[in-house]
PQR file with spaces between the fields and no chain letter, atoms N, CA, C, O and H, PARSE charges and radii, in Angstrom:
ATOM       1  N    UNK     1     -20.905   16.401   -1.403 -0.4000 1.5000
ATOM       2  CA   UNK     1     -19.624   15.781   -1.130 -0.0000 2.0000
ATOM       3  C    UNK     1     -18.516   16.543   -1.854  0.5500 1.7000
ATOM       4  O    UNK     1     -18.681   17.023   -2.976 -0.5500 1.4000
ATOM       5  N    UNK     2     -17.451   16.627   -1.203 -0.4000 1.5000
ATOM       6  CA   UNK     2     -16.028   16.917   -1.645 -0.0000 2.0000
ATOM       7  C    UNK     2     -15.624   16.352   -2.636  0.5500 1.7000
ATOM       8  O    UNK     2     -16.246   15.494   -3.263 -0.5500 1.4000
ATOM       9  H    UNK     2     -17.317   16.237   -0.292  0.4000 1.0000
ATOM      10  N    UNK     3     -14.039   16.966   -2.995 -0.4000 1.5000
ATOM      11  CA   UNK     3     -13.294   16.118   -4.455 -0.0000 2.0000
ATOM      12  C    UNK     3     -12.650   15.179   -3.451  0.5500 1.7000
ATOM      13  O    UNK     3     -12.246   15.419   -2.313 -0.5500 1.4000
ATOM      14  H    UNK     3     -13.534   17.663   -2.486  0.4000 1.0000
ATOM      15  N    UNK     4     -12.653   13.966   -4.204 -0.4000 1.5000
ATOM      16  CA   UNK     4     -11.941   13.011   -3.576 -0.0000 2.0000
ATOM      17  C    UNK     4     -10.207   13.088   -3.149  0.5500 1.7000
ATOM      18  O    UNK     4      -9.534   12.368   -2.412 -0.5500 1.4000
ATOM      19  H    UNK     4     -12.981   13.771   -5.129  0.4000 1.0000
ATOM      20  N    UNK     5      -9.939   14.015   -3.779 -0.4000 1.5000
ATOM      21  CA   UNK     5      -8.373   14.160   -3.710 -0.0000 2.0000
ATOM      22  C    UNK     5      -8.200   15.711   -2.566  0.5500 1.7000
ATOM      23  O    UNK     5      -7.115   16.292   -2.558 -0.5500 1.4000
ATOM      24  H    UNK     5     -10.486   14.600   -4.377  0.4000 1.0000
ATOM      25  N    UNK     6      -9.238   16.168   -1.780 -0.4000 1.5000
ATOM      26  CA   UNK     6      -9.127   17.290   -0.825 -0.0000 2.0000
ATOM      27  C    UNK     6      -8.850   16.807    0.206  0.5500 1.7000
ATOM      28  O    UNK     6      -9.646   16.179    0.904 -0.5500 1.4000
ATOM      29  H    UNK     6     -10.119   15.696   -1.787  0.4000 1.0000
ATOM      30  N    UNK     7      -7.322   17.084    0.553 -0.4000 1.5000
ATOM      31  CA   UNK     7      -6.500   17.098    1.993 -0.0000 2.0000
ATOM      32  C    UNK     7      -7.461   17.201    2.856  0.5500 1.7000
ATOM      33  O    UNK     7      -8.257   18.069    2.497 -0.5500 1.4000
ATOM      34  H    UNK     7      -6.675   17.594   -0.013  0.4000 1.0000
ATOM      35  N    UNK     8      -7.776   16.647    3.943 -0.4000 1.5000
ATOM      36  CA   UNK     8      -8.772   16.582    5.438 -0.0000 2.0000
ATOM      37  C    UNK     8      -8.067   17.023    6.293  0.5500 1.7000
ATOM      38  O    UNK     8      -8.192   18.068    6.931 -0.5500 1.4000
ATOM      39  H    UNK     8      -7.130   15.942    4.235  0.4000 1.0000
ATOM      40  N    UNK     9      -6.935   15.882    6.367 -0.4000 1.5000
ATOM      41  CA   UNK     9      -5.743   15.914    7.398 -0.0000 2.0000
ATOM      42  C    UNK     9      -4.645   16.388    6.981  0.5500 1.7000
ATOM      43  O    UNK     9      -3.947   15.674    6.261 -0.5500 1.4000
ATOM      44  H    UNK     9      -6.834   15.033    5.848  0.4000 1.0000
ATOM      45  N    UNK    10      -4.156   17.891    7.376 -0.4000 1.5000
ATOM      46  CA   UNK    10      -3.342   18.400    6.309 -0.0000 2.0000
ATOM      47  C    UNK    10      -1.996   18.049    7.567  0.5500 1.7000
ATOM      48  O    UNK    10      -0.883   18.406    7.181 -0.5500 1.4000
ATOM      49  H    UNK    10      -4.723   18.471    7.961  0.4000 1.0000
ATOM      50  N    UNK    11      -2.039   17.510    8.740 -0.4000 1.5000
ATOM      51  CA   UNK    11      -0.607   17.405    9.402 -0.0000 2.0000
ATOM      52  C    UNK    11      -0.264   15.511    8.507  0.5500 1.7000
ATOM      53  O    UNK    11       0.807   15.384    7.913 -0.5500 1.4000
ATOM      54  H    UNK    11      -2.943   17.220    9.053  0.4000 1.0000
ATOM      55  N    UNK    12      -1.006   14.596    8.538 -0.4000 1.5000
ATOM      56  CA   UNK    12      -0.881   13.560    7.762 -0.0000 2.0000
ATOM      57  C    UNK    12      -0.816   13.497    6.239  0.5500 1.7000
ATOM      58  O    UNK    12      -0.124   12.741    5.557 -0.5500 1.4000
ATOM      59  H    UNK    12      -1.875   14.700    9.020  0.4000 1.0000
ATOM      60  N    UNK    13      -1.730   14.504    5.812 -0.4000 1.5000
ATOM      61  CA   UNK    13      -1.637   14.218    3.827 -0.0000 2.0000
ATOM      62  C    UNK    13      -2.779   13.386    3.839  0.5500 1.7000
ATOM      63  O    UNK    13      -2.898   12.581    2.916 -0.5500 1.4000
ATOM      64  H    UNK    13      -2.292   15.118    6.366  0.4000 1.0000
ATOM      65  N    UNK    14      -3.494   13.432    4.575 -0.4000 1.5000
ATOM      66  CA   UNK    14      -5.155   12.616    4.611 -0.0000 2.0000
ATOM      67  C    UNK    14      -5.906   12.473    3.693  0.5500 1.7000
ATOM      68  O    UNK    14      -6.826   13.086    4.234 -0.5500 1.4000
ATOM      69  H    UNK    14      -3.397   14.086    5.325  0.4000 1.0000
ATOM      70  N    UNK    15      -6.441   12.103    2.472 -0.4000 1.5000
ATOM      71  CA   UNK    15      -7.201   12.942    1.804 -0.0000 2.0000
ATOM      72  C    UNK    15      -8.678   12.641    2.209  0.5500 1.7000
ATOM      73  O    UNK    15      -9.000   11.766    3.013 -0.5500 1.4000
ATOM      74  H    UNK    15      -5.694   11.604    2.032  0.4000 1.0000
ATOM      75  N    UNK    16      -9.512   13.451    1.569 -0.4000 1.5000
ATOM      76  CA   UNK    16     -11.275   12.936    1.682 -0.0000 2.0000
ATOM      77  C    UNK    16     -11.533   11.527    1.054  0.5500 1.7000
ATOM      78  O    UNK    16     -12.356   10.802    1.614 -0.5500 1.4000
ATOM      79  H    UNK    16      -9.251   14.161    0.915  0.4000 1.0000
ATOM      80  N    UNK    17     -11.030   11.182    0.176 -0.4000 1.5000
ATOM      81  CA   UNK    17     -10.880   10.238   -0.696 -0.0000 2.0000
ATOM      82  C    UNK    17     -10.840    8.617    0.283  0.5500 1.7000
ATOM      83  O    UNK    17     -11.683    7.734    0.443 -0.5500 1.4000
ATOM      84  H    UNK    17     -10.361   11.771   -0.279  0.4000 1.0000
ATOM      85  N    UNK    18      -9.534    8.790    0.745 -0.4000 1.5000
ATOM      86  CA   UNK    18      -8.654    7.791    1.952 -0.0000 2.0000
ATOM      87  C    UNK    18      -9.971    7.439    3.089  0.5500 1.7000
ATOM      88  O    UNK    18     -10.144    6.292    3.502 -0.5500 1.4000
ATOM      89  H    UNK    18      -8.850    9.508    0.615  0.4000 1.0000
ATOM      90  N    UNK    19     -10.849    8.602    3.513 -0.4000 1.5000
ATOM      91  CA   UNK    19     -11.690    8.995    4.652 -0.0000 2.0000
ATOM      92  C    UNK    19     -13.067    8.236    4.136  0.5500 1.7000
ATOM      93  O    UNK    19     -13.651    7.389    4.811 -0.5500 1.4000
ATOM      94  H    UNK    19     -10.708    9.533    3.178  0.4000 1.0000
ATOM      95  N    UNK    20     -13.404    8.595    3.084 -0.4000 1.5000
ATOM      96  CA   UNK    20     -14.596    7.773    2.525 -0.0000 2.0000
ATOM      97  C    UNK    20     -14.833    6.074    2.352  0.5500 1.7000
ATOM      98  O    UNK    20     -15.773    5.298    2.526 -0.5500 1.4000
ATOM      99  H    UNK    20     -12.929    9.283    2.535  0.4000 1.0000
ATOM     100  N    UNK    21     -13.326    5.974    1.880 -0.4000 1.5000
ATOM     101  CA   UNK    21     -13.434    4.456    1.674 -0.0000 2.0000
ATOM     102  C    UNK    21     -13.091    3.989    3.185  0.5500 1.7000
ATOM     103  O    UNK    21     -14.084    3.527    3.747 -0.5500 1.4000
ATOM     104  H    UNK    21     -12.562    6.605    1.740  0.4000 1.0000
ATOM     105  N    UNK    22     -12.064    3.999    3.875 -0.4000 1.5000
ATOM     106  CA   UNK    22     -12.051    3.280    4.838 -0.0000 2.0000
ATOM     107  C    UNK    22     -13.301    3.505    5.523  0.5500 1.7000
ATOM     108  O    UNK    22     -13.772    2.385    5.720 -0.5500 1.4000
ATOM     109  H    UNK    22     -11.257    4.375    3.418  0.4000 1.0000
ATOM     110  N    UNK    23     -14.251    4.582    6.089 -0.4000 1.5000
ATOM     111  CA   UNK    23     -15.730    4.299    6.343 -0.0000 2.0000
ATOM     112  C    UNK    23     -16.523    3.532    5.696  0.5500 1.7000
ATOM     113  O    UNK    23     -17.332    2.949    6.417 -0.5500 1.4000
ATOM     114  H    UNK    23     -13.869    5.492    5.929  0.4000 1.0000
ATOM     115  N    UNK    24     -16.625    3.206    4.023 -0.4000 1.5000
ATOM     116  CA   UNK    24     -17.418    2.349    3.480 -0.0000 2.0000
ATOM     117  C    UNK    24     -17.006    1.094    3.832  0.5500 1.7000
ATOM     118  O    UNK    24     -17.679    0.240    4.408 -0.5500 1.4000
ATOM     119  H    UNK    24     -15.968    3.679    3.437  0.4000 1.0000
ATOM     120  N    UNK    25     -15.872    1.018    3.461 -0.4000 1.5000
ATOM     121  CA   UNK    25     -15.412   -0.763    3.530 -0.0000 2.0000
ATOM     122  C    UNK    25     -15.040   -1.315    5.084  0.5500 1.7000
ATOM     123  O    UNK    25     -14.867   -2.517    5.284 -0.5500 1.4000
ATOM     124  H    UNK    25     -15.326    1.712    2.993  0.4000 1.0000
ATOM     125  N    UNK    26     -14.938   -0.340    6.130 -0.4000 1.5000
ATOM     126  CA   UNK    26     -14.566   -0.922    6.803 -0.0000 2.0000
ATOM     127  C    UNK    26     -15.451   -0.714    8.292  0.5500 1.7000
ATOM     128  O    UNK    26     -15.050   -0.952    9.431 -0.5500 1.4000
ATOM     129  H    UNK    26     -15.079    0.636    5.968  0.4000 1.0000
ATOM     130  N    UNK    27     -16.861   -0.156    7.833 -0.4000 1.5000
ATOM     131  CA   UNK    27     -18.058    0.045    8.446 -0.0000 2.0000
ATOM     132  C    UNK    27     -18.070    0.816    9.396  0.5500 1.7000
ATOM     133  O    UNK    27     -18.819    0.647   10.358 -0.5500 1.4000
ATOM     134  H    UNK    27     -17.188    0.038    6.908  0.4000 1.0000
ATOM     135  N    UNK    28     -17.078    1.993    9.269 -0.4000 1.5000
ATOM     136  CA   UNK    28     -16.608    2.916   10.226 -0.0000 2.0000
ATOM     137  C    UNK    28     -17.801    4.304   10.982  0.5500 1.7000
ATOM     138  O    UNK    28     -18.525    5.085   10.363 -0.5500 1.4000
ATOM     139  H    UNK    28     -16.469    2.130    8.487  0.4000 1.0000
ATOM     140  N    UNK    29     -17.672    4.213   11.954 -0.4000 1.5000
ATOM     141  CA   UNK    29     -19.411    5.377   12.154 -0.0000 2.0000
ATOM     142  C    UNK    29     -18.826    6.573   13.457  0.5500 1.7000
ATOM     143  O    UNK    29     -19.544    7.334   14.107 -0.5500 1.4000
ATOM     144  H    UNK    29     -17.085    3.579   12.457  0.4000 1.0000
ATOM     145  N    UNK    30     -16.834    6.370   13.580 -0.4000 1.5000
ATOM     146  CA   UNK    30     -16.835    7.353   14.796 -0.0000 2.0000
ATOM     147  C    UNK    30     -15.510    7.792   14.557  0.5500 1.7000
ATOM     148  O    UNK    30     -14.555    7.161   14.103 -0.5500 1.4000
ATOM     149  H    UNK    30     -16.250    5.753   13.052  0.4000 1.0000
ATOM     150  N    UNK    31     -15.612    9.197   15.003 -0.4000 1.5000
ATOM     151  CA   UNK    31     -14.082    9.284   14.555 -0.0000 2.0000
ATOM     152  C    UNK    31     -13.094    8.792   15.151  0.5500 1.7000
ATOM     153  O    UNK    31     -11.982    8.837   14.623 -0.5500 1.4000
ATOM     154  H    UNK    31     -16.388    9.709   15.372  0.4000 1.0000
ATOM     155  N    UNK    32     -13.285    8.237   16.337 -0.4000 1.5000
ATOM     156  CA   UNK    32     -12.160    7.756   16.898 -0.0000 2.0000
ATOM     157  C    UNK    32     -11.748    6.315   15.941  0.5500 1.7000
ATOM     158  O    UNK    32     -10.622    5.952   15.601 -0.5500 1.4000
ATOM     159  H    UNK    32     -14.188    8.201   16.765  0.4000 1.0000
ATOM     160  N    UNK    33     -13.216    5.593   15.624 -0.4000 1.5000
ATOM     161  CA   UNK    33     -12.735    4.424   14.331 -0.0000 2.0000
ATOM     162  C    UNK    33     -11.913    5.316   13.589  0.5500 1.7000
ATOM     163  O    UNK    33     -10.706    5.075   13.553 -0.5500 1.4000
ATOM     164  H    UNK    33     -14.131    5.888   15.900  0.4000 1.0000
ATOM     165  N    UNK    34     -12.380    6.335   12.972 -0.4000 1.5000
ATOM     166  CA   UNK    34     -11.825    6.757   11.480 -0.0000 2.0000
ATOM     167  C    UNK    34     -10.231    7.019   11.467  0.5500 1.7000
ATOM     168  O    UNK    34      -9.448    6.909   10.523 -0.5500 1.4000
ATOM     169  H    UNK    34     -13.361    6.530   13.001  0.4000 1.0000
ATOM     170  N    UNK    35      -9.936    7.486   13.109 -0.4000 1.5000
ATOM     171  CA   UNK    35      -8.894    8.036   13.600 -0.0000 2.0000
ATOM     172  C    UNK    35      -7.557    6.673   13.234  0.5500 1.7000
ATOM     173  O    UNK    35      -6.512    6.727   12.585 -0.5500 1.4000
ATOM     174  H    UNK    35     -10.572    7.575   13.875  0.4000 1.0000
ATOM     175  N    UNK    36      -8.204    5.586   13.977 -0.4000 1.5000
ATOM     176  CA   UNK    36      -7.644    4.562   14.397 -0.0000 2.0000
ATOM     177  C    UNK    36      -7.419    3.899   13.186  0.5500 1.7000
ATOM     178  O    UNK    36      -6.423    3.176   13.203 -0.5500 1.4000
ATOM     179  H    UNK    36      -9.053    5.542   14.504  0.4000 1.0000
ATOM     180  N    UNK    37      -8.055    3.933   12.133 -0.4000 1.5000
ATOM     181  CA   UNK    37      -8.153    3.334   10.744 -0.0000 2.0000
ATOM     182  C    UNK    37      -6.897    3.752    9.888  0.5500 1.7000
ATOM     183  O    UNK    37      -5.950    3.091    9.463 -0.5500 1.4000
ATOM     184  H    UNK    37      -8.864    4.521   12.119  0.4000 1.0000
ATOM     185  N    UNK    38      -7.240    5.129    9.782 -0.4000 1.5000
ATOM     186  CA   UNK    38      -6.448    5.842    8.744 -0.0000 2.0000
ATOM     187  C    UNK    38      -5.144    6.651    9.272  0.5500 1.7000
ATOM     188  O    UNK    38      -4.148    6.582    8.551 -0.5500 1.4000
ATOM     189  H    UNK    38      -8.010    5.666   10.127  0.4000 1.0000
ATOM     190  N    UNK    39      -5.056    7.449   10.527 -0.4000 1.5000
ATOM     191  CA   UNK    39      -4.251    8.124   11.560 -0.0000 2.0000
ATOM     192  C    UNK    39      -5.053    9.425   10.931  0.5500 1.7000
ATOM     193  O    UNK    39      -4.308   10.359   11.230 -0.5500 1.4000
ATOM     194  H    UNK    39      -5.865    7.505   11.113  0.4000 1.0000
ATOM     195  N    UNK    40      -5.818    9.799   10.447 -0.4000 1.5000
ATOM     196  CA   UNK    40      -6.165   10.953   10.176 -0.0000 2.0000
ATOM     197  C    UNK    40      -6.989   11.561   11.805  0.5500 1.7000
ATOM     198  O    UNK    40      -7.676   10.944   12.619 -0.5500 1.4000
ATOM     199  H    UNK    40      -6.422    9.040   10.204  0.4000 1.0000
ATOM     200  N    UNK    41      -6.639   12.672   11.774 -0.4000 1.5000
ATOM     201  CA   UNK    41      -6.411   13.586   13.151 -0.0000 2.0000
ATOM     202  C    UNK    41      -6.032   13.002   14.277  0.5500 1.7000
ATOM     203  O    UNK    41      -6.815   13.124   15.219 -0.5500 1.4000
ATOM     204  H    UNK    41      -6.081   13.173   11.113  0.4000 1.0000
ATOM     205  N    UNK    42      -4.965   12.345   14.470 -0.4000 1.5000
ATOM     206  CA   UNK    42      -4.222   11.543   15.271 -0.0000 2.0000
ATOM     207  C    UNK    42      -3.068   12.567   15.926  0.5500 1.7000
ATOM     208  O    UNK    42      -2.641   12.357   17.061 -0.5500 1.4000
ATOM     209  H    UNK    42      -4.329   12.246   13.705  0.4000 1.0000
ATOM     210  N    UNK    43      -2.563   13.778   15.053 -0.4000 1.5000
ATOM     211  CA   UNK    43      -1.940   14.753   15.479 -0.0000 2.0000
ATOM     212  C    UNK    43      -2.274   15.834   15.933  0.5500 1.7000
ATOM     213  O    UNK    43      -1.795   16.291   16.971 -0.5500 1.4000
ATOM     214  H    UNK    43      -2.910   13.949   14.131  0.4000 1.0000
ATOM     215  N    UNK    44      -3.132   16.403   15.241 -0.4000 1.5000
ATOM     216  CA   UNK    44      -3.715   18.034   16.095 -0.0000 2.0000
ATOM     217  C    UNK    44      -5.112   17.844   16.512  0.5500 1.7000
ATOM     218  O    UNK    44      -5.511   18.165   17.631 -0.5500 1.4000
ATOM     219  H    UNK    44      -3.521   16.032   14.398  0.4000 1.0000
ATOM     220  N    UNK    45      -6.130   17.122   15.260 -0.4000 1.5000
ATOM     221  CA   UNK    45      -7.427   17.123   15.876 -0.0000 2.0000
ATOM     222  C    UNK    45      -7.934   17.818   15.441  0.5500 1.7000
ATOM     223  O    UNK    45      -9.160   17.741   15.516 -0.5500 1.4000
ATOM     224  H    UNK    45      -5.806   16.861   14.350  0.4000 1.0000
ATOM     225  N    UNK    46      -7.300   18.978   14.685 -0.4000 1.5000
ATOM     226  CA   UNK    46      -8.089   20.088   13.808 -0.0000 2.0000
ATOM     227  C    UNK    46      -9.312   19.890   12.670  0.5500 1.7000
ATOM     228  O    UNK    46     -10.134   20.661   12.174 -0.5500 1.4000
ATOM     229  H    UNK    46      -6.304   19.041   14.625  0.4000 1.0000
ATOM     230  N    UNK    47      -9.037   18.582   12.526 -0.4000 1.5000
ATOM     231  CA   UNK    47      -9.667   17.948   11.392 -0.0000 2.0000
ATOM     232  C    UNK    47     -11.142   17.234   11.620  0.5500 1.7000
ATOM     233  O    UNK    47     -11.728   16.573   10.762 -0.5500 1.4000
ATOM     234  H    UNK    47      -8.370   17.956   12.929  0.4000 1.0000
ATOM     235  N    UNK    48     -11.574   17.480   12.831 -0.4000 1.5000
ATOM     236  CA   UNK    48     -11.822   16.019   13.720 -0.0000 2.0000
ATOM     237  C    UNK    48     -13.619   16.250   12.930  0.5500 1.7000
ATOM     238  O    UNK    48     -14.232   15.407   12.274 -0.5500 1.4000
ATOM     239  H    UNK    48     -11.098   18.017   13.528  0.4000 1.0000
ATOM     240  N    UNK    49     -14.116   17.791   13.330 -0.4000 1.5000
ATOM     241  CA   UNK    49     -15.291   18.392   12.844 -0.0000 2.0000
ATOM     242  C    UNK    49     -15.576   17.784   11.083  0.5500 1.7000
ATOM     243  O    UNK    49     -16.623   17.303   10.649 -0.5500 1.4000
ATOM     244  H    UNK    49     -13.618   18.476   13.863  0.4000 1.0000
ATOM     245  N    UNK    50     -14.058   18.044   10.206 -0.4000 1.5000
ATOM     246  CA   UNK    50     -14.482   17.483    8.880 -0.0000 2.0000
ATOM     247  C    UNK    50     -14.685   16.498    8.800  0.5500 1.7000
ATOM     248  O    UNK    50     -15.524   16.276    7.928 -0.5500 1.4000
ATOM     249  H    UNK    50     -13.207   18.435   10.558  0.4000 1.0000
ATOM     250  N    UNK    51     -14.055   14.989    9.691 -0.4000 1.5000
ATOM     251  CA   UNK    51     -14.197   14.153    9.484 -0.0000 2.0000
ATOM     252  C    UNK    51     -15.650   13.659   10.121  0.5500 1.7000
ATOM     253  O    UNK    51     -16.290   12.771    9.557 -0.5500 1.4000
ATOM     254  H    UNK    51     -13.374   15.169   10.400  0.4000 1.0000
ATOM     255  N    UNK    52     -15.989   14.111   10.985 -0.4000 1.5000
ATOM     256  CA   UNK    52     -17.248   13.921   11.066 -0.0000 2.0000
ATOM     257  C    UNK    52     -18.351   13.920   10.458  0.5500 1.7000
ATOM     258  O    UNK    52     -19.099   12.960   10.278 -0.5500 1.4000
ATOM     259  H    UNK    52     -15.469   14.832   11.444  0.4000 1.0000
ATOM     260  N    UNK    53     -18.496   15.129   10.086 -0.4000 1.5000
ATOM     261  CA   UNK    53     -19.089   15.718    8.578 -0.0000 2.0000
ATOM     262  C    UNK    53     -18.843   14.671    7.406  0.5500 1.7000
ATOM     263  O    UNK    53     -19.736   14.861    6.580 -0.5500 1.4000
ATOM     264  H    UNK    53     -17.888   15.909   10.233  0.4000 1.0000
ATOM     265  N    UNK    54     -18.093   13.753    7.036 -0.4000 1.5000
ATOM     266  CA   UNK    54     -17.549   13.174    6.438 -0.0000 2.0000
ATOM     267  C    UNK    54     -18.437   11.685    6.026  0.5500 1.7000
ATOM     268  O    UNK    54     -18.836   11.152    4.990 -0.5500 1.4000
ATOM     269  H    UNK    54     -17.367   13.599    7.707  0.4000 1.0000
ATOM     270  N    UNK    55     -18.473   11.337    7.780 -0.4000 1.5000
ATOM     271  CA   UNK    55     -18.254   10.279    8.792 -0.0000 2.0000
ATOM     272  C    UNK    55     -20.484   10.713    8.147  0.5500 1.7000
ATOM     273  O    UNK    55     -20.800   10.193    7.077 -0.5500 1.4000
ATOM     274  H    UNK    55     -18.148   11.770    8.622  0.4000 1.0000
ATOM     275  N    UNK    56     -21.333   11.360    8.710 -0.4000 1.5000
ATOM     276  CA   UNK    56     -22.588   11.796    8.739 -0.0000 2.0000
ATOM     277  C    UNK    56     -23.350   11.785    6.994  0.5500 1.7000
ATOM     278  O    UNK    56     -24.495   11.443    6.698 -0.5500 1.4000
ATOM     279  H    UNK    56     -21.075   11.783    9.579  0.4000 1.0000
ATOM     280  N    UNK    57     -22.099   12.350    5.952 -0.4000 1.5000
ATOM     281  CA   UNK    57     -22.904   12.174    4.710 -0.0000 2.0000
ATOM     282  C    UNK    57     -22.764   10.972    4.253  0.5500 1.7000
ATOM     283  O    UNK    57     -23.689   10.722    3.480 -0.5500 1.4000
ATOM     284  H    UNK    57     -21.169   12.627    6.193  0.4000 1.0000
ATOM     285  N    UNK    58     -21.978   10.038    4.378 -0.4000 1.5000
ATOM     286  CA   UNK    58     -22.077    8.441    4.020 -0.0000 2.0000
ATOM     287  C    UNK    58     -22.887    7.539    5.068  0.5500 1.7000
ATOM     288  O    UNK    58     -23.178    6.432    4.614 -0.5500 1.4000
ATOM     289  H    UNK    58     -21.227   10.241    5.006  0.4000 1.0000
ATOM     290  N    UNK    59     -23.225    7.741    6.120 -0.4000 1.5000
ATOM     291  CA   UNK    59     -24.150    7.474    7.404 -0.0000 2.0000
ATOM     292  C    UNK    59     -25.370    7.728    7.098  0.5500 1.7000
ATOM     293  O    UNK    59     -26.410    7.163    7.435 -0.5500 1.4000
ATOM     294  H    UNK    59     -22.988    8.640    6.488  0.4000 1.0000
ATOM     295  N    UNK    60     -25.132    8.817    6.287 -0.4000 1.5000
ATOM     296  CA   UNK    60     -27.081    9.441    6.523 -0.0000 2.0000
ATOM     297  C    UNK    60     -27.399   10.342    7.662  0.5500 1.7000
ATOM     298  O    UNK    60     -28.552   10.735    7.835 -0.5500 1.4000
ATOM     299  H    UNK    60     -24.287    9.276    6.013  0.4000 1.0000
């Protein structure tokens, strides 16, 4: 895992941090949840692969 304070979503200011918890607490398993949760890759999408990755090591 990442530092909790590493930008994901660098068009929002996303961090990994922001991305972890709203998946823990808010039982998130897709990015379009994660999308819809946080707005992280809501603008370019560039991000979409990290958050997945993201989304898979707290999933298992």
């Amino acid at each position: 895992m990442g530092q909790a304070d590493e930008i994901i979503c660098h068009c929002l200011g996303i961090t990994r941090g922001q991305i972890e918890e709203a998946v823990r607490e808010k039982g998130l398993s897709t990015f379009d949840e994660v999308s819809e949760a946080t707005e992280a890759g809501s603008v370019c999408g560039s991000c979409q692969d990290d958050i997945e990755e993201i989304i898979a090591e707290i999933k298992g």
